[in-house]
MITORLUM-208155 format. One record per atom (N, C-alpha, C): x, y, z. Coordinates in steps of 0.1 Angstrom, whole numbers, plus 5000, padded with zeros to 4 digits. Example, Ala and Ser with C-alpha at 12.3 -4.5 7.8 and 13.67 -1.06 7.14 Angstrom:
BEGIN
513249435078/512349555078/513249675078/512849785071/513749895071/512950005079/
# end
This chain:
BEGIN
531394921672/532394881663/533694951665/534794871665/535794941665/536694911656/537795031650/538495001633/539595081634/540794991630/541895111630/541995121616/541995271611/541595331597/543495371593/544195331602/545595341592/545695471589/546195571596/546395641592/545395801584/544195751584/542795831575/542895951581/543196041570/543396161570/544696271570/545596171572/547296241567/547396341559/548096381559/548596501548/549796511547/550496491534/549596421523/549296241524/548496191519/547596101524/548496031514/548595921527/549595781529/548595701513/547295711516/546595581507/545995641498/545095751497/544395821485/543995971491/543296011487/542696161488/542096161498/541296251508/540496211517/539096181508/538496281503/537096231498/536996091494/537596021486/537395911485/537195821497/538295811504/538295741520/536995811529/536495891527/535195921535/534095841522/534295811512/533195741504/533695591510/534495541511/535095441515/534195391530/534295501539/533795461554/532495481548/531695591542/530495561540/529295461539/530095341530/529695221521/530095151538/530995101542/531395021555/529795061566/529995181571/528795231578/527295231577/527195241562/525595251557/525495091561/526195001554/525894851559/526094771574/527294881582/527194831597/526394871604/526095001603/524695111614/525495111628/526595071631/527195131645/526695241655/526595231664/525695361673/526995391681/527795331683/529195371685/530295271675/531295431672/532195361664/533695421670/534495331676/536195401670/536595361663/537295481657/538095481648/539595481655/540795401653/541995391658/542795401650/544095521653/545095531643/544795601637/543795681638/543395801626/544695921625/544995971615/545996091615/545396151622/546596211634/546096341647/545496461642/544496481644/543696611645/544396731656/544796871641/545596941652/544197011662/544897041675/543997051684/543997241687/544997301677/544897431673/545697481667/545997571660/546097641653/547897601656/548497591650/550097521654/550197441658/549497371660/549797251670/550497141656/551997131656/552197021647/552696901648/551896861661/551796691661/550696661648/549796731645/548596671635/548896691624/548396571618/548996481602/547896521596/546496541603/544996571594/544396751591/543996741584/543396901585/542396921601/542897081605/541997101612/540497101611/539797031622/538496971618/538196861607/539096771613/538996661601/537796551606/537396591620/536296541626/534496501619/535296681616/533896741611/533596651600/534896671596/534496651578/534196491579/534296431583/534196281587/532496251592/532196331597/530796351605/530096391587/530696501584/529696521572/529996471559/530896431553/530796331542/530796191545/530996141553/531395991559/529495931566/530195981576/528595931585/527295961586/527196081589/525996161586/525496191570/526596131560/526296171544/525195981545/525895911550/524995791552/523695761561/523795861572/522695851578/522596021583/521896091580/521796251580/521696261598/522096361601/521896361615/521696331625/522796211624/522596091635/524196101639/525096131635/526296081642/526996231652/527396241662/528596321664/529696261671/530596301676/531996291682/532296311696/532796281708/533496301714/535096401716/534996431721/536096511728/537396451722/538196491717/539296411715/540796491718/541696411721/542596461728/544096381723/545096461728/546296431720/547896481728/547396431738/548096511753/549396451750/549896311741/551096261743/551896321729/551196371720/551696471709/552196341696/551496231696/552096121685/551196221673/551796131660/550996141652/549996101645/549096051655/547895991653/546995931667/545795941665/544495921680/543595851674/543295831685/541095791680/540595871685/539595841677/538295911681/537195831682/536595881693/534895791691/533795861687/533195791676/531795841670/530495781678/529395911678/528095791685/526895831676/526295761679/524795781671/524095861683/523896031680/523596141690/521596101689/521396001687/519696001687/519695901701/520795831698/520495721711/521195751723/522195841719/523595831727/523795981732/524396011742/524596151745/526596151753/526896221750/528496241753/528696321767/528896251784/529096311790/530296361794/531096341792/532996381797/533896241795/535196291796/536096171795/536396131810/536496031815/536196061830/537895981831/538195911824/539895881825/540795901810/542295991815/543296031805/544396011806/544795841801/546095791803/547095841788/547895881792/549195921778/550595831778/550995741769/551795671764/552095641751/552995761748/552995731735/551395791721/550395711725/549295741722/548295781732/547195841732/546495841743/545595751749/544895731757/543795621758/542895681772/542195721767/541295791771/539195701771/539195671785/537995681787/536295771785/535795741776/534495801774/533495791782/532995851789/531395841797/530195901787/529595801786/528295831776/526795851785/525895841777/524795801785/523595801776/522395691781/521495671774/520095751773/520195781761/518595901757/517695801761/516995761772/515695731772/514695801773/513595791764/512595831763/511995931775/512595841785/511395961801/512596041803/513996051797/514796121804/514896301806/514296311802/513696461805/512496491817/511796391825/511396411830/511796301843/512496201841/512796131854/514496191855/514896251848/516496251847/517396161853/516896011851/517495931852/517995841843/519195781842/519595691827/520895621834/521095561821/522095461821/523295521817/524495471821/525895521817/526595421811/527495451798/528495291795/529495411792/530895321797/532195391793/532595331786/533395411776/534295311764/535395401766/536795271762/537995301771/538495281753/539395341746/539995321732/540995301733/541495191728/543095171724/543795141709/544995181711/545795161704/547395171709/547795041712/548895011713/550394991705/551394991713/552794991707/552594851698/552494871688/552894751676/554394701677/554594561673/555994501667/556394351677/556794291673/556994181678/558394161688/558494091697/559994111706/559394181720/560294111727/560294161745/560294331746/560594391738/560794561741/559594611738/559094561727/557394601722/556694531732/556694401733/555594391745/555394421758/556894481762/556694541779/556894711773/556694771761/555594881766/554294851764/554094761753/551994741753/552094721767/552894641775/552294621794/552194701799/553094851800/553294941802/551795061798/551795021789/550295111780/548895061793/548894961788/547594861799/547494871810/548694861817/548894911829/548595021836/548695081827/548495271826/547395301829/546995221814/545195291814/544595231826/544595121828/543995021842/544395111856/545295141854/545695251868/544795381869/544695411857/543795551857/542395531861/541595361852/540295401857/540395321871/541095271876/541195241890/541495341897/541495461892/541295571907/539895651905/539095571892/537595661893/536995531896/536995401901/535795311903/536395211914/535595181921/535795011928/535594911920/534994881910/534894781905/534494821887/534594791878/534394791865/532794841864/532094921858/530894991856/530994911839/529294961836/529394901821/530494991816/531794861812/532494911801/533094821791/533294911780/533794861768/535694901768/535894791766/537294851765/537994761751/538194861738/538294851727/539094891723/539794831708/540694921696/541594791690/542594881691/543694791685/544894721694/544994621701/545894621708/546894521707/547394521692/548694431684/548994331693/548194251704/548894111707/548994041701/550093961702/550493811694/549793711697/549693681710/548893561720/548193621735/547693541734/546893561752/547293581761/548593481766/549893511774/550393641775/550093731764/550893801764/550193921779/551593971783/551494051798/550094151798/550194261784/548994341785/547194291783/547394161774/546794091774/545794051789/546593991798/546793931809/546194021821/546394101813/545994251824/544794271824/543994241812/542894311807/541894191812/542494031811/541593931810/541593841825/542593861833/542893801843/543693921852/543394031854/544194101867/544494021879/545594111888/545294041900/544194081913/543494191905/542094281913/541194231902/540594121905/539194081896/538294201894/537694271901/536894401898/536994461886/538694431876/538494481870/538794401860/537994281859/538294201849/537794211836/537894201826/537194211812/537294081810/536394101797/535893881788/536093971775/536893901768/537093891753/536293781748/534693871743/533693731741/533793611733/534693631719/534993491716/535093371725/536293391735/536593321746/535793281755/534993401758/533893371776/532993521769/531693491767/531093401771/530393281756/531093351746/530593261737/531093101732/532693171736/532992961740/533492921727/533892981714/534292961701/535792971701/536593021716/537893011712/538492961731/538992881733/539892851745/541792911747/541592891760/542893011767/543592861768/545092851764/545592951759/545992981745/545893091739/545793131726/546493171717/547393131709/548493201700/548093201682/547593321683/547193311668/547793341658/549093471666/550093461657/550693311651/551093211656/551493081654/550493021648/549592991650/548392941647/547293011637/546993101630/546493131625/544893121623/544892991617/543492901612/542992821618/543592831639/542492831647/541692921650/542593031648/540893171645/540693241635/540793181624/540793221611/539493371608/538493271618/536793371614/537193501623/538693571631/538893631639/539893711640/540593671631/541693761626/541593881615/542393991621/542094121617/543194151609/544394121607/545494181601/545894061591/546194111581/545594261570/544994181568/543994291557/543094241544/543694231528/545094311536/545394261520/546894191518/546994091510/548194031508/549194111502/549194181493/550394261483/550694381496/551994381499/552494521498/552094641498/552094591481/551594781472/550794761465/549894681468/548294681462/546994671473/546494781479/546194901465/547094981467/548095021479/548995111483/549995061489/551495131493/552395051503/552195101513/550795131522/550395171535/550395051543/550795041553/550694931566/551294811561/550794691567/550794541564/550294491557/551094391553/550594281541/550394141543/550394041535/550593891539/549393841546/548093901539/546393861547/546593841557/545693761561/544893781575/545993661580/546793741594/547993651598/547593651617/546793761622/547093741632/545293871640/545493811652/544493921657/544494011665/544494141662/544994231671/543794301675/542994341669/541894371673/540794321682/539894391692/539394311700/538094451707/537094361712/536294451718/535894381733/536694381747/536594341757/535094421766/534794331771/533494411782/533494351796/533094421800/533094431824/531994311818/532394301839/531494181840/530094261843/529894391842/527794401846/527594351833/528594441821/527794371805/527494211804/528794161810/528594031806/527593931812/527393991826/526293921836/524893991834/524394071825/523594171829/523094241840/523894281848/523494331863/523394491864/523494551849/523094701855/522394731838/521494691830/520594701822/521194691813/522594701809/523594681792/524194541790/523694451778/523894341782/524094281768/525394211770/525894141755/524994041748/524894081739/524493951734/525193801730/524693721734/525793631728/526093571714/526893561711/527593501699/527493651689/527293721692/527293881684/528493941677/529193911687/530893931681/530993891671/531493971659/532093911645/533194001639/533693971632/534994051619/533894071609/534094191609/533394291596/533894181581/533794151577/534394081563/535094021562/535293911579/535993781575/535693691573/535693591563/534293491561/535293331565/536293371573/536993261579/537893171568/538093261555/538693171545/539593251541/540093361549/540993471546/542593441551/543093321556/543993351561/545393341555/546493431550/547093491544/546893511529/545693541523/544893601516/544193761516/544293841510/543493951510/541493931510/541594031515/539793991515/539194001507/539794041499/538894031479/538993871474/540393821478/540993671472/539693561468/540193481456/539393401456/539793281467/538593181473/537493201471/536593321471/535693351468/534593471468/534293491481/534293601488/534093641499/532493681499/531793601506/530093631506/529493681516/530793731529/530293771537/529693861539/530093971529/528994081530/529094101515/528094231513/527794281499/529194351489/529394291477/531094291476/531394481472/530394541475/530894691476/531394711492/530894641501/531494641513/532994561514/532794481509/534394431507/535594491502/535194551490/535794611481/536294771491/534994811499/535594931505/536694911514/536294781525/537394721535/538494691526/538894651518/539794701511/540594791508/540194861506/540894991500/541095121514/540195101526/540095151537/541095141544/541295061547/542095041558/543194861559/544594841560/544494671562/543994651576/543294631579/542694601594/541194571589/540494451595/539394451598/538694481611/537894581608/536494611617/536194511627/536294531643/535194441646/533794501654/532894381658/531794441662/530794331672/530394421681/529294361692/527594401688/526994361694/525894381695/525594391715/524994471716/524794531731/523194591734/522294521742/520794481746/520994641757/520094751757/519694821768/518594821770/518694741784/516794791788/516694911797/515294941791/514595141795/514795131809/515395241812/515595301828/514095341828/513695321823/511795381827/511495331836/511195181831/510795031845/512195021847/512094951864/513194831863/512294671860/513294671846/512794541837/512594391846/513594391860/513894301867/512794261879/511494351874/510694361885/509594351876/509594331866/508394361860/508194211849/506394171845/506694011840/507294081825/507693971818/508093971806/506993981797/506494031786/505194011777/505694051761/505393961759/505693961740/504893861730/503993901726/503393821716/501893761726/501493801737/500993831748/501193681756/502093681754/502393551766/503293701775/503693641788/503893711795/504993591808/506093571813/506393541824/507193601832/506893541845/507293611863/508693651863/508593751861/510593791864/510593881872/511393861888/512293721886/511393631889/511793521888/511493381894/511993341909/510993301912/511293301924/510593171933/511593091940/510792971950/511192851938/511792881926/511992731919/510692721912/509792801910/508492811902/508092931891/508092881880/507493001871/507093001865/505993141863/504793141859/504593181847/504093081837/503693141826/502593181821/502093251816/500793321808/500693321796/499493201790/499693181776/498193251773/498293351759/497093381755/495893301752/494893341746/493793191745/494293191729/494393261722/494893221710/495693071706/496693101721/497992971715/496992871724/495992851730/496092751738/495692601728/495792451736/495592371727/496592331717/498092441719/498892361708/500592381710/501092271709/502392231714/503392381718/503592391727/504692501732/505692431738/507392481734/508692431739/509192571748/509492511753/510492631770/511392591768/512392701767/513992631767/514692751774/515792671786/516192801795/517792781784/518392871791/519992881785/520892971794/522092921799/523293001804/523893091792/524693171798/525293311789/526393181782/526493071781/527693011772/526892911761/525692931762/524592891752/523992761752/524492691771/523792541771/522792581778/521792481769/520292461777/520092371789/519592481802/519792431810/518492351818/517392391810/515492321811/515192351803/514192211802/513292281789/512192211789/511092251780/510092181788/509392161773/508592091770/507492041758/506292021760/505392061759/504092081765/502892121758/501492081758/500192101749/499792201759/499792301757/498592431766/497392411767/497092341777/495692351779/495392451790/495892511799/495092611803/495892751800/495592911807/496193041805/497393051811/497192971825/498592991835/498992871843/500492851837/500992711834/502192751848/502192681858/504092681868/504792571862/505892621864/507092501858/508392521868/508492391875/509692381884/510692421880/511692501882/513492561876/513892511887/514792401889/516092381899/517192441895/517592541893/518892571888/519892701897/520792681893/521392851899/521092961903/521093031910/520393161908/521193281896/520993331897/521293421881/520593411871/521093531859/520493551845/521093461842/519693451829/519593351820/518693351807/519093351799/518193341780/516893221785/515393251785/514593221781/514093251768/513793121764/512993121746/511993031748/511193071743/509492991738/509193061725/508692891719/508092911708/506992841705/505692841696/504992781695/503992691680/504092551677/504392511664/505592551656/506692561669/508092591660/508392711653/507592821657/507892921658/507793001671/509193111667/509893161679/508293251687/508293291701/507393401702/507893491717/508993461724/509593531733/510693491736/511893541734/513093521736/513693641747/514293621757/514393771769/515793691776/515293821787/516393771801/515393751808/516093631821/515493621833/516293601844/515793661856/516493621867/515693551875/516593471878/516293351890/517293381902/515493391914/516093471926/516293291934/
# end
């Protein structure tokens, strides 16, 4: 999840006290469960003792960690390394969930204005103490030059450009990454935009999932103009007044989308075990009826529980957004091994245009559906069939690549995966 918190933690504080705004993220967190979170725009944390670029108390990390996140889930969150090399008055920071997640170094440190700094993480698997082998995802944080007009948007080009230069001197091609925050575009067109979604070095191309792979929004895109063609997707603001509940940030509801959570193509293809899920992407509390409306406004907002609304509210004008992201165990490689759930079991990969399924004797004798699917959610076979024996082949003419296999049986679900077809 990523959230620009406006400012959280100032001194003296732009919107309310801190305590309150750590009960504020509390309520947001206990109902999102994030295993990674940035926060963007947070008041700068001084990075020592004089240092007065910072707007927040020293160690305002901490206190975030212990009233905020960990007060919601006890000993599950820590922080990353955070940094402040360009001296603004405000950073992100990334939070992770330290049960799943481990914090290896920042392996890129672009400064513009704000910083944008790459995270290298890595995954706690279970054998990783004895195979010391695991998974890596980087998350890249932003927060860009805000304001509308040619001067604001060739520095956001300028910002993008930057960061994209830096992790292009640590990779040949894009590794699992996330590259997230706030990055105030108006439209798609726009240059930094452009950078992130179409380079002219494909390697390092990112998919803004709405668009590819889930298919709920087409290029090209102006939502400043347009609004309530992406109504369910727009982050700025949540609140319509000015000076209700404060005169902190923007007003005039939900007018535009600046917020975004882009991913490499291994997430998007699953080719190195971290793997998007589709249609997962959503706005934390936009129930798509928000548009220049606050998110309390009537109609009734039912998208989530209205103490979660009420906090997005008073938290921040920015809506939250969020992925969902599949890791399979570096234990096996998953891609070699059959699939088995519910003890059906099939051949992955596939291979020769044939494959093998294994039905238990339980299900046998009664109607089972196969249904393949591309990462844009069309069914590309599917098959309808009475089980009469354990182990059934089924011709796939299709592509080679991943792809969503689902079976169910009397209409209910019983294995839904990945597969590759060699």
């Amino acid at each position: 999840m990523t959230y620009n918190v406006l400012y959280y933690g100032d001194t003296p504080p732009c919107q309310g006290n801190h305590s309150t705004y750590h009960s504020y993220l509390k309520t947001i967190v206990s109902y999102t469960k994030p295993d990674l979170l940035g926060l963007e725009k947070m008041a700068a944390i001084p990075l020592y003792a004089g240092d007065h670029s910072g707007t927040a108390p020293i160690g305002f990390a901490d206190s975030i960690l212990q009233f905020a996140l960990n007060s919601a889930f006890p000993s599950t969150y820590a922080y990353c390394t955070y940094t402040n090399t360009s001296g603004a008055d405000n950073m992100s920071v990334l939070f992770y969930n330290k049960n799943k997640l481990g914090f290896h170094s920042i392996t890129s440190n672009y400064s513009n204005i704000t910083d944008f700094n790459t995270y290298k993480l890595y995954y706690k698997d279970t054998s990783l103490s004895t195979t010391h082998d695991t998974l890596f995802l980087y998350v890249t944080l932003n927060h860009t030059q805000s304001g509308t007009g040619s001067s604001t948007e060739a520095i956001r080009e300028t910002q993008i450009s930057g960061e994209m230069a830096q992790i292009a001197t640590h990779f040949v091609h894009l590794p699992n990454m996330l590259d997230m925050g706030d990055f105030n575009t108006h439209h798609s067109i726009e240059a930094c935009y452009q950078q992130l979604v179409a380079p002219s070095d494909t390697n390092f191309q990112f998919y803004d999932p709405p668009f590819y792979p889930d298919a709920h929004a087409t290029y090209p895109a102006d939502w400043d103009s347009n609004p309530s063609l992406y109504s369910n997707f727009l982050t700025t603001s949540t609140r319509l007044s000015s000076s209700i509940p404060n005169s902190c940030g923007t007003s005039g509801g939900a007018k535009s989308w600046y917020d975004h959570i882009f991913i490499s193509s291994s997430i998007l293809k699953n080719t190195n075990h971290i793997y998007y899920i589709p249609n997962s992407y959503r706005t934390i509390g936009n129930d798509g009826n928000r548009v220049g409306i606050s998110i309390n406004d009537l109609p009734t907002n039912s998208s989530e529980p209205s103490s979660v609304i009420d906090a997005l509210f008073q938290m921040s004008n920015k809506y939250p957004v969020m992925i969902d992201l599949l890791i399979n165990s570096t234990k096996v490689d998953v891609k070699k091994q059959n699939i088995e759930i519910a003890g059906f079991s099939i051949s992955n990969p596939v291979y020769n245009e044939k494959l093998l399924l294994n039905i238990p004797q339980e299900y046998l004798h009664k109607d089972i559906r196969l249904e393949c699917y591309d990462y844009l959610g069309r069914i590309l076979f599917q098959s309808n069939f009475i089980s009469n024996k354990t182990k059934m082949y089924f011709p796939i003419t299709i592509a080679k690549g991943n792809y969503i296999m689902k079976l169910s049986s009397e209409g209910n679900p019983v294995l839904n995966t990945i597969i590759t077809i060699k």
